[in-house]
C-alpha positions as CSV (number, residue, x, y, z in Angstrom):
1,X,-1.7,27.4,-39.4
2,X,1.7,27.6,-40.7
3,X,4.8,25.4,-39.8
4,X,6.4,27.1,-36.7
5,X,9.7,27.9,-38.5
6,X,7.8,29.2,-41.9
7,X,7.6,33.3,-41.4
8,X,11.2,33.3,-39.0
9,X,13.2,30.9,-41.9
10,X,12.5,34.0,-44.3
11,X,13.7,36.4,-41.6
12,X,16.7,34.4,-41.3
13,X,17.2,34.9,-44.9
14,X,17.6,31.6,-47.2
15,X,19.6,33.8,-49.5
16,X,22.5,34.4,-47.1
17,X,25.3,32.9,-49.5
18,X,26.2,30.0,-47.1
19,X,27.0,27.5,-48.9
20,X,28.1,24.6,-46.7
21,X,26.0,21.6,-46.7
22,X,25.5,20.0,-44.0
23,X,24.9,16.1,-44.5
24,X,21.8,14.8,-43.4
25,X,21.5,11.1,-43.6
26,X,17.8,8.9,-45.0
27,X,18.8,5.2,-43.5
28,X,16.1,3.1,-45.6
29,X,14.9,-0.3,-45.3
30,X,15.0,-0.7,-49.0
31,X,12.6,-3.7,-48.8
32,X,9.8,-1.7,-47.4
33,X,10.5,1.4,-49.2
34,X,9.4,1.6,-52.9
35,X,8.1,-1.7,-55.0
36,X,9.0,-0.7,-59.0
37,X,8.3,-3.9,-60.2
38,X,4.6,-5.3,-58.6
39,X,6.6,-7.9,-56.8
40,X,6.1,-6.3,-53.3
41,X,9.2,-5.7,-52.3
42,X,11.0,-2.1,-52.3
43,X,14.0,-2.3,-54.8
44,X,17.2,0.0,-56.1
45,X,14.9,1.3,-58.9
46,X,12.0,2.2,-56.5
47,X,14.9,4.3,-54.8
48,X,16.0,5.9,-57.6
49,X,12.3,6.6,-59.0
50,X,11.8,8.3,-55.4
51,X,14.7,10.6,-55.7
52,X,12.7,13.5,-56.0
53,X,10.7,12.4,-53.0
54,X,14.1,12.6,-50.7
55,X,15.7,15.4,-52.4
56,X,12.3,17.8,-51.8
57,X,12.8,16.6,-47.8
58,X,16.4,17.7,-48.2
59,X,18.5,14.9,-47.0
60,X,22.1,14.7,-48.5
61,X,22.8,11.0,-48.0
62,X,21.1,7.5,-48.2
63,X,22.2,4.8,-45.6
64,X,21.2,1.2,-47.6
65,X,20.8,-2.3,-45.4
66,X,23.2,-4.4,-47.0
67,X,22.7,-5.5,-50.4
68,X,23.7,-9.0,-50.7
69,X,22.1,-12.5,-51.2
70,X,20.4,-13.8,-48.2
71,X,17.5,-15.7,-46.6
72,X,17.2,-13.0,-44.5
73,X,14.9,-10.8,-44.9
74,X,17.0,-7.5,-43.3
75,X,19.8,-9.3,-45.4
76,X,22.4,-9.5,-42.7
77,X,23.9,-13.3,-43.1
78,X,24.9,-13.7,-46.3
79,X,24.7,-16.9,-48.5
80,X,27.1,-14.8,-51.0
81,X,29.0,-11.2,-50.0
82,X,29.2,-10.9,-54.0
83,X,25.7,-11.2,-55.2
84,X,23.4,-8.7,-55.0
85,X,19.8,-9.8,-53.5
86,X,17.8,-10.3,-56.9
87,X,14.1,-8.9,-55.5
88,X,16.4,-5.7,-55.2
89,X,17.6,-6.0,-58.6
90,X,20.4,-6.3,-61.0
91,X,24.1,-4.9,-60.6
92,X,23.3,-2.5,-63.7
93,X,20.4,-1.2,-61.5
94,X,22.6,-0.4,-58.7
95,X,25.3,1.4,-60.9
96,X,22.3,3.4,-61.7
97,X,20.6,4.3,-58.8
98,X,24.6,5.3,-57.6
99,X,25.3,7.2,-60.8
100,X,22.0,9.6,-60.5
101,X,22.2,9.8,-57.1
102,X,26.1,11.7,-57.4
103,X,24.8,13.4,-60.1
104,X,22.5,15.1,-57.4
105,X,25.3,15.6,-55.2
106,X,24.3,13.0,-52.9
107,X,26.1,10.3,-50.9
108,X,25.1,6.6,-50.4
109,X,26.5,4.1,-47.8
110,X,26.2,0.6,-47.8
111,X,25.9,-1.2,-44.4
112,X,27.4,-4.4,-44.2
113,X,28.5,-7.0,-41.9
114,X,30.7,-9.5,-42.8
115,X,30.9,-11.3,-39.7
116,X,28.7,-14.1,-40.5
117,X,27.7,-16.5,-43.0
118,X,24.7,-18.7,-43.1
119,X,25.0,-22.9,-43.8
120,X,24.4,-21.9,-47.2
121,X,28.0,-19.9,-47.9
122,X,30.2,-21.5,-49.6
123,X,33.2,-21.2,-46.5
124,X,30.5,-23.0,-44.5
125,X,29.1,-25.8,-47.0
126,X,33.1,-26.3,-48.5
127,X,34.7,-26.2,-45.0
128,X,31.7,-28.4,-42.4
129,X,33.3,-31.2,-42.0
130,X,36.5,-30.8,-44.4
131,X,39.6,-29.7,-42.8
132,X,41.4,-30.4,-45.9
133,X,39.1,-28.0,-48.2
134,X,40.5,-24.4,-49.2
135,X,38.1,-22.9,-46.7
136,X,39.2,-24.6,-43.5
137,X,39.6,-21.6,-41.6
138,X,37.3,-19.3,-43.0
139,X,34.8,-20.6,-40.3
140,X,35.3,-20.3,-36.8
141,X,35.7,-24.4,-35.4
142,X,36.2,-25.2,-32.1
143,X,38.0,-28.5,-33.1
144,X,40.0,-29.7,-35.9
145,X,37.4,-31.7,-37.8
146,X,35.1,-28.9,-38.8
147,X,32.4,-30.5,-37.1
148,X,31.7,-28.0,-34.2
149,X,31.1,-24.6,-35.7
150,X,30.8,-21.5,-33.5
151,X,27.5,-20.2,-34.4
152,X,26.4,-17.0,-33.7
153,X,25.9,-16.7,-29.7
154,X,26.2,-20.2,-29.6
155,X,22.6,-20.4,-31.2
156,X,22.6,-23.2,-33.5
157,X,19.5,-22.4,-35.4
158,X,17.3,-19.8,-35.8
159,X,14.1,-19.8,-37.5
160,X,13.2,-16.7,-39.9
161,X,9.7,-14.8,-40.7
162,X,8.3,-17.3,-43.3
163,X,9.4,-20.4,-41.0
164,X,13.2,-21.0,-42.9
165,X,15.7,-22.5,-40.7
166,X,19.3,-20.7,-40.5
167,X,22.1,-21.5,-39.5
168,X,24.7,-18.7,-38.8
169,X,28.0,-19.3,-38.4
170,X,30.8,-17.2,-37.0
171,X,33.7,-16.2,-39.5
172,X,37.1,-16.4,-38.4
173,X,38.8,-12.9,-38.5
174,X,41.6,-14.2,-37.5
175,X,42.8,-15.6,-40.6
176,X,44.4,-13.1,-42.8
177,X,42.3,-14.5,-46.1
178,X,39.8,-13.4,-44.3
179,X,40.5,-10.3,-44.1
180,X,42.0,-9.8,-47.3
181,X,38.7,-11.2,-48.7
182,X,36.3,-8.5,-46.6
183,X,39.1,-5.6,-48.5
184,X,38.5,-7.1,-52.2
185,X,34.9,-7.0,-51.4
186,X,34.9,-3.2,-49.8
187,X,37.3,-2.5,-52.5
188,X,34.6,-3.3,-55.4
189,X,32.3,-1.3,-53.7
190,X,34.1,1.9,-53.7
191,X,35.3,1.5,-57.5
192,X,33.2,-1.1,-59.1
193,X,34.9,-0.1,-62.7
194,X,38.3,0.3,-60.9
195,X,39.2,3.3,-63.2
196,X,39.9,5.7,-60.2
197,X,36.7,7.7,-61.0
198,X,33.9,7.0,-57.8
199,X,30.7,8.5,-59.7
200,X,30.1,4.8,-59.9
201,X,31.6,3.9,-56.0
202,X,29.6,4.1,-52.8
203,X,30.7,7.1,-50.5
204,X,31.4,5.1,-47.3
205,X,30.0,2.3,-45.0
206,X,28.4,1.5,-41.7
207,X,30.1,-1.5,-40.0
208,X,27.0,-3.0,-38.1
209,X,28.0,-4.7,-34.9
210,X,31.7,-3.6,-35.0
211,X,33.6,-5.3,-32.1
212,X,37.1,-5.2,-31.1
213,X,36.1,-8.8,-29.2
214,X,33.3,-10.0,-31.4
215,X,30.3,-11.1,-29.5
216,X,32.6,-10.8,-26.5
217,X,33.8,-14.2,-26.6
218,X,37.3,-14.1,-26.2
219,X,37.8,-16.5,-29.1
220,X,38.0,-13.2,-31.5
221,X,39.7,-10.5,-30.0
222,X,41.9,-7.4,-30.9
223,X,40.0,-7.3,-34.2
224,X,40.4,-3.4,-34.2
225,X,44.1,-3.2,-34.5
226,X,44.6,-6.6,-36.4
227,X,41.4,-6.6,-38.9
228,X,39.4,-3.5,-38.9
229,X,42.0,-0.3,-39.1
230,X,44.1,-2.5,-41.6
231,X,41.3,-2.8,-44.1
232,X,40.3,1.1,-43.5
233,X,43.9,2.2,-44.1
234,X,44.0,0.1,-47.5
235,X,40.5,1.5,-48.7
236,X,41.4,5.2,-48.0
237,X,44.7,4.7,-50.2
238,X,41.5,4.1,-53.0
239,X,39.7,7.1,-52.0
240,X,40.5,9.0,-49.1
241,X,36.6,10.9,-48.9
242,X,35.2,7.5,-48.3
243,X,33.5,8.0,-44.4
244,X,33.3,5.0,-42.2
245,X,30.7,4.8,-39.9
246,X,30.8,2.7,-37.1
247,X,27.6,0.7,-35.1
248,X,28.8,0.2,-31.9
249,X,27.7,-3.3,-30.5
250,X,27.4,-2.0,-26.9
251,X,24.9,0.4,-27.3
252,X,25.7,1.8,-23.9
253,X,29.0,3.5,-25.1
254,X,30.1,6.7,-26.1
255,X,32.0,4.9,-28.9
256,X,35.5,7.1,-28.4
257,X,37.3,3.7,-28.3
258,X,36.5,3.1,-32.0
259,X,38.0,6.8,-33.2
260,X,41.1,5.9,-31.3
261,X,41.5,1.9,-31.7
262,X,39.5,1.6,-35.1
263,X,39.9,4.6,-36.8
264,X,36.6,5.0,-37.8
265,X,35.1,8.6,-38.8
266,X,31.8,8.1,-37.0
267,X,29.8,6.6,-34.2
268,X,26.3,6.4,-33.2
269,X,24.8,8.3,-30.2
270,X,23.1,5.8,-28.7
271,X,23.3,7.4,-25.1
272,X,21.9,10.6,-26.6
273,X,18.8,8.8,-28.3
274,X,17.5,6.9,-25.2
275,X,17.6,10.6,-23.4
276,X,15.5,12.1,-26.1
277,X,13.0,9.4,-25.5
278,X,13.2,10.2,-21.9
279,X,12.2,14.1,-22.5
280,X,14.1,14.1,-19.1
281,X,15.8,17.7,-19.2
282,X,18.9,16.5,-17.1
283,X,19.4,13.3,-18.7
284,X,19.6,15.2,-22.5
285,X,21.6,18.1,-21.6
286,X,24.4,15.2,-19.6
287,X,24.5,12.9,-22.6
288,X,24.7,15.9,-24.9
289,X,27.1,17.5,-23.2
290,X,29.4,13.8,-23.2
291,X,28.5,13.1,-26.7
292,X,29.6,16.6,-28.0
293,X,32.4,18.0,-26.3
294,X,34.5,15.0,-26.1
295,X,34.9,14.6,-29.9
296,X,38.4,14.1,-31.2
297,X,39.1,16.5,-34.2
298,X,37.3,15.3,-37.6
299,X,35.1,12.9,-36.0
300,X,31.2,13.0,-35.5
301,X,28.4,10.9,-33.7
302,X,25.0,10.1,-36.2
303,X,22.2,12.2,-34.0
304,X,19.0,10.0,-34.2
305,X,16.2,8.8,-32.5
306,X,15.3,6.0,-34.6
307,X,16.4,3.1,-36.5
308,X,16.1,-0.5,-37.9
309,X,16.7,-2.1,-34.8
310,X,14.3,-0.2,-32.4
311,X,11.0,1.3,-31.5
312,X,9.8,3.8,-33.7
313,X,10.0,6.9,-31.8
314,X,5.8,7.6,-32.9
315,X,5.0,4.4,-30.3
316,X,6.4,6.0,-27.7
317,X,4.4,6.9,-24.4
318,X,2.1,9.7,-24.9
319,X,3.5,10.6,-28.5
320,X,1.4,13.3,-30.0
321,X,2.5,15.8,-33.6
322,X,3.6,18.7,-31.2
323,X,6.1,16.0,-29.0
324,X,6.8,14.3,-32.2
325,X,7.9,18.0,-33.4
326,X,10.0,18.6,-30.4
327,X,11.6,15.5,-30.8
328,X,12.5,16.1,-34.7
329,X,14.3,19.5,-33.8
330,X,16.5,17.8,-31.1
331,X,17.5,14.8,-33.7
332,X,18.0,17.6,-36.2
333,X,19.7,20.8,-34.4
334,X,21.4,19.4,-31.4
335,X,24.6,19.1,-33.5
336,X,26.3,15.6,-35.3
337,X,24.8,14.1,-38.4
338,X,21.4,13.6,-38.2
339,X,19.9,10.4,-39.7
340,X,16.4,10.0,-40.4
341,X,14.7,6.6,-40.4
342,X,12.9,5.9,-43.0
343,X,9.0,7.2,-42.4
344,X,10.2,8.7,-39.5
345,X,9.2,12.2,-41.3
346,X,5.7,10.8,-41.2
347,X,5.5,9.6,-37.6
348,X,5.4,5.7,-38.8
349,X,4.6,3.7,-36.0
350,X,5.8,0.5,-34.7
351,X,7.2,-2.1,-31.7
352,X,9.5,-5.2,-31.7
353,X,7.4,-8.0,-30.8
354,X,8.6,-10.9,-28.5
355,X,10.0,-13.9,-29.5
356,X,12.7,-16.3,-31.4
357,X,12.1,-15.0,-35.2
358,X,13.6,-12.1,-37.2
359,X,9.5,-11.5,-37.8
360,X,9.4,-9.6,-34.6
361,X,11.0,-6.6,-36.3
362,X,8.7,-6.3,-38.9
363,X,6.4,-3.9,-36.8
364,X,9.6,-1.4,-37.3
365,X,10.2,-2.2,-40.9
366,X,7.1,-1.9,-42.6
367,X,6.2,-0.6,-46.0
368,X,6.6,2.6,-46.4
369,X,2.9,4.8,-46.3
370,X,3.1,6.4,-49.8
371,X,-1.3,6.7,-49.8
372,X,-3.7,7.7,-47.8
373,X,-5.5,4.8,-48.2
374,X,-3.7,1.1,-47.1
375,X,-2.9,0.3,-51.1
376,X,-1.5,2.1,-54.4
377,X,1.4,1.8,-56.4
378,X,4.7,0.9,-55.2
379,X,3.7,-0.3,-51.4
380,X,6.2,-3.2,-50.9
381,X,4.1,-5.2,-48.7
382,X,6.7,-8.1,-48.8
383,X,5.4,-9.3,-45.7
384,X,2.0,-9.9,-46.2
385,X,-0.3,-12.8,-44.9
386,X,3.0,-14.1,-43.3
387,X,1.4,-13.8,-39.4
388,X,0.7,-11.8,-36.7
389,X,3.1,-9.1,-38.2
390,X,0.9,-8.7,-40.7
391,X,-2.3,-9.2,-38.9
392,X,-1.7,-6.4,-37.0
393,X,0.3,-4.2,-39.7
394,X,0.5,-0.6,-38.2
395,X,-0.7,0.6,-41.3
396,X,-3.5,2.4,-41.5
397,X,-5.9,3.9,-44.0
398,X,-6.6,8.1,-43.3
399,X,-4.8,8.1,-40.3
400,X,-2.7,11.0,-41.4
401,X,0.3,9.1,-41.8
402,X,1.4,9.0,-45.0
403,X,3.3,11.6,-47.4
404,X,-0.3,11.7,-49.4
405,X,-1.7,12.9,-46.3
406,X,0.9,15.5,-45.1
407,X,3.0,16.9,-48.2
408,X,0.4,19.8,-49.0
409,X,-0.5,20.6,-44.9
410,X,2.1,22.7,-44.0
411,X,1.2,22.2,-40.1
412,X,2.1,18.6,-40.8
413,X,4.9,16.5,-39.1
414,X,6.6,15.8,-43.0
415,X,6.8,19.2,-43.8
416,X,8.1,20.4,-40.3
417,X,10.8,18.0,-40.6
418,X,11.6,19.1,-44.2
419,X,11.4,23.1,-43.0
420,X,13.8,22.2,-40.1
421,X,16.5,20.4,-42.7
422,X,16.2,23.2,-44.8
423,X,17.3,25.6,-41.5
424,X,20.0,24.0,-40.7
425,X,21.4,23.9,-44.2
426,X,21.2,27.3,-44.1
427,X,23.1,28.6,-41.0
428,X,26.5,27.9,-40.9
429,X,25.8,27.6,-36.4
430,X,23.3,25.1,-37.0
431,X,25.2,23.0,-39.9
432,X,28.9,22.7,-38.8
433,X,29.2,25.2,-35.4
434,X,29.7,23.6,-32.1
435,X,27.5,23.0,-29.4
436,X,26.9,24.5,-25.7
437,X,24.2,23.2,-23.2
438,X,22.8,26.6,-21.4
439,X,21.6,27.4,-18.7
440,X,17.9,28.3,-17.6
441,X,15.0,28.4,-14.4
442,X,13.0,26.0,-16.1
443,X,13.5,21.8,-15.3
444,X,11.2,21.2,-18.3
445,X,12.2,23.5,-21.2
446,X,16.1,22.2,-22.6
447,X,18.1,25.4,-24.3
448,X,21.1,25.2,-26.1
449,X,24.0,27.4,-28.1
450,X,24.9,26.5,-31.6
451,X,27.6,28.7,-32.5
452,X,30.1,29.2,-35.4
453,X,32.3,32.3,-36.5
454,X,29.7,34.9,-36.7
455,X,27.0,33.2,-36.0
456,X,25.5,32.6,-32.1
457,X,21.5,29.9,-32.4
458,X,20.1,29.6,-29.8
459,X,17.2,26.8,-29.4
460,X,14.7,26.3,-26.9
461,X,12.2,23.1,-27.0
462,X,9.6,22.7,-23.8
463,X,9.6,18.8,-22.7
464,X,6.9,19.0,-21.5
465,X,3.2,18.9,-22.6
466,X,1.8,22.8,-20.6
467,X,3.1,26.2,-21.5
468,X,6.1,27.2,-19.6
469,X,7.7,30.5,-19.3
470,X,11.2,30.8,-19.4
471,X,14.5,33.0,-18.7
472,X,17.5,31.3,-20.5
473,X,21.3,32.5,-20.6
474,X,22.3,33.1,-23.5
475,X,25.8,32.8,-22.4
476,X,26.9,36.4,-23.4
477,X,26.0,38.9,-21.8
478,X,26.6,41.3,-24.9
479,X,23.7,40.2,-26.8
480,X,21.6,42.5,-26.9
481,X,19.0,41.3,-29.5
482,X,17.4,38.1,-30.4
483,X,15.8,37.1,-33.6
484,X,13.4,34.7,-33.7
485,X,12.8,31.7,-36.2
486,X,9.4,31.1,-35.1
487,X,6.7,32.8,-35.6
488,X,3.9,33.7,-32.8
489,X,6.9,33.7,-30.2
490,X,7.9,37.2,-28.4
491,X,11.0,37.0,-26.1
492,X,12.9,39.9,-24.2
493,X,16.5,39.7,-24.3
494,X,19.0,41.9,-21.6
495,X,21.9,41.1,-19.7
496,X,22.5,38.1,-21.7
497,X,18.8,36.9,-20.2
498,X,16.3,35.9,-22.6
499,X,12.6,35.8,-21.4
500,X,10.0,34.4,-23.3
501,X,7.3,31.8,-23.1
502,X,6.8,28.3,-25.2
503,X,4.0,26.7,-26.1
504,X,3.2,22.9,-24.9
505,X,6.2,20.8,-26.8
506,X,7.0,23.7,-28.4
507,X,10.7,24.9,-29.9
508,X,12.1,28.3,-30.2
509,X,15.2,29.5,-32.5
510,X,16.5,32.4,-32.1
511,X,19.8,33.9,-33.7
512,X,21.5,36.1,-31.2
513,X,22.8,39.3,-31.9
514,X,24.9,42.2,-30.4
């Protein structure tokens, strides 16, 4: 059986002249993505080798966890901001995956967070205990004998996957070296060569647990106006494309605060994300409606239902393909940027364990499936026989979750993810229009307007797991026909009423017409 959106994306016409694309971000765990090398863990040139692989699924942009030298596994805490992590590679292979990747007109972001060093940074090892040293207040103290660090959330030691103890300290954003060390290091980023060409430059960053009171301590506060827009102002003087994209700590929020306080381009829709999960009709069509229609001029919210730091989507309660579907056209139509977790195309599964060790995310971050079968070249099983993680890996062999599995069914989960990209690069409504929530009779079947100059979509998804019939409005009442992106699926429109019925989980596009 063909993908729902096959026959109805050729009545849509591919071949319409829009040219606008849309940007669709891939946020990769680079460690469990692509091993180049036999050493098990993913790397810059297993990224670069799979560019094909991401350009035939159509995303525009890459999202990389940050690149420098750590103990960490997920290589937040650095040991050195301006070292790149050597099982990822070598500088020159960087400049390379960056340079092919522009040449293919795609974007790359790092993500970084230079709020923290571990015991083994130099501003912690040249400043414990040495008021006098050059680093004195690179590191947050609470006295003046450098004795009493604040560590992060007063935790003095953690303990990582493979049993190393850490230390992370807090970094004092007060101090103005501080910040003007976090703009050199941003500032090499965007133009490594510094000869004002940025083939070489990374196109913008995410800002993980961006604060204007870090931690919410009180001890660091007002770090929007007095570290964060200072060093955002200096970087677009270098480039003014660069896009800054914003992880709100309080997951909770909206994130308006940091377009208006921060000046950052883009939040993530957090509040959106948890009502997806919910398949709760009421709860997606309020936080849609708050996440949308409130957006200053020029900014956006990153659409996703997945990422690094929670429970892939697949894991969920009662997951099945045709809910899995569902949920990929909401991520992917609903309006924003759309990011795409790694393996999320394939229905990866995975949940945090409990406990006091970054190993408890592993479950969320594991190797990407490549092969039908558990082994094969490039699976970066960096993990393995390192415990329970790996005792109970969540990969499997032919359980139809892997790109070996899926690329050549076109009923599969990979390919209706790659067909629904491809849609919304092609109609200007779905790429850049705005959004509407509409009105219908039917608590379990969501239906919304994407609209542009021109152009009216309208999309239909059933929540729910039985066929429901449905009369939407389309919101004008001068529409008099509708034509349908999916195939199989009949609707009457009049009055601005269409009438039609969906399948269980099922998702209806239809462009509306006078």
């Amino acid at each position: 059986m063909k993908t729902k959106f096959l026959i109805a994306f050729m009545l849509l016409g591919i071949a319409k002249g829009f040219s606008q694309q849309p940007e669709v971000i891939y946020h990769l765990f680079q460690r469990s993505f692509y091993d180049s090398n036999g050493d098990l863990h993913g790397d810059l040139t297993g990224i670069r080798e799979k560019l094909d692989y991401l350009g035939d699924l159509g995303v525009t942009s890459v999202l990389l966890m940050p690149l420098y030298e750590s103990d960490f596994y997920h290589n937040y805490f650095a040991i050195d901001f301006e070292k790149i992590d050597g099982e990822f590679g070598s500088m020159t292979d960087y400049l390379n995956l960056v340079k092919e990747m522009h040449e293919r007109e795609m974007k790359i972001y790092q993500d970084v967070e230079m709020q923290y060093v571990t015991h083994e940074h130099i501003w912690y090892t040249e400043s414990f205990g040495k008021p006098s040293s050059p680093y004195d207040n690179y590191v947050y103290y609470y006295d003046d004998q450098n004795l009493k660090p604040y560590f992060f959330f007063d935790i003095p030691e953690f303990t990582t996957y493979n049993n190393l103890k850490q230390k992370i300290a807090v970094v004092n954003m007060n101090d103005p070296a501080v910040r003007d060390y976090t703009l050199k290091v941003l500032k090499y980023w965007v133009d490594p060569n510094e000869d004002g060409v940025f083939d070489d430059g990374v196109d913008g960053f995410r800002f993980d647990h961006m604060m204007d009171d870090l931690d919410n301590s009180g001890k660091l506060t007002n770090l929007f106006e007095k570290f964060w827009t200072p060093i955002l102002t200096e970087l677009r003087k270098i480039n003014p494309e660069l896009t800054f994209i914003a992880e709100q700590a309080n997951w909770a929020s909206f994130g308006f605060d940091y377009f208006m306080e921060a000046e950052v381009d883009a939040v993530f829709a957090f509040r959106l994300k948890f009502a997806i999960e919910s398949f709760d009709k009421r709860r997606i069509m309020s936080e849609a409606d708050s996440t949308f229609l409130s957006l200053p001029p020029g900014k956006q919210q990153v659409v996703f239902i997945e990422n690094h730091d929670t429970r892939r989507f697949a894991s969920g309660d009662g997951m099945s393909i045709p809910k899995l579907k569902a949920a990929a056209a909401m991520n992917i139509l609903m309006g924003g940027i759309p990011l795409i977790y790694y393996g999320q195309e394939l229905g990866m599964r995975g949940e945090q364990r409990k406990g006091m060790t970054d190993g408890n995310d592993i479950p969320i971050r594991e190797a990407f499936e490549w092969y039908r079968s558990t082994e094969g070249t490039g699976m970066a099983y960096w993990y393995k026989d390192t415990g329970v993680w790996w005792d109970s890996t969540n990969v499997k062999a032919n359980d139809g979750i892997s790109i070996e599995e899926q690329y050549n069914d076109p009923a599969s989960l990979w390919n209706y993810y790659k067909t629904l990209i491809a849609l919304k690069k092609d109609r200007a409504a779905l790429a850049s229009g705005q959004y509407r929530s509409l009105h219908n009779d039917n608590d379990s079947v969501l239906s919304f307007l994407r609209y542009s100059e021109g152009e009216q979509i309208m999309v239909l998804v059933n929540l729910s797991g039985q066929q429901q019939a449905v009369t939407a409005d389309s919101g004008n009442a001068g529409f008099t026909r509708a034509r349908s992106a999916v195939d199989n699926t009949r609707a009457t429109l009049s009055g601005g009423q269409l009438n039609t019925t969906l399948p269980p989980y099922g998702v209806a596009v239809w462009e509306l017409l006078n």
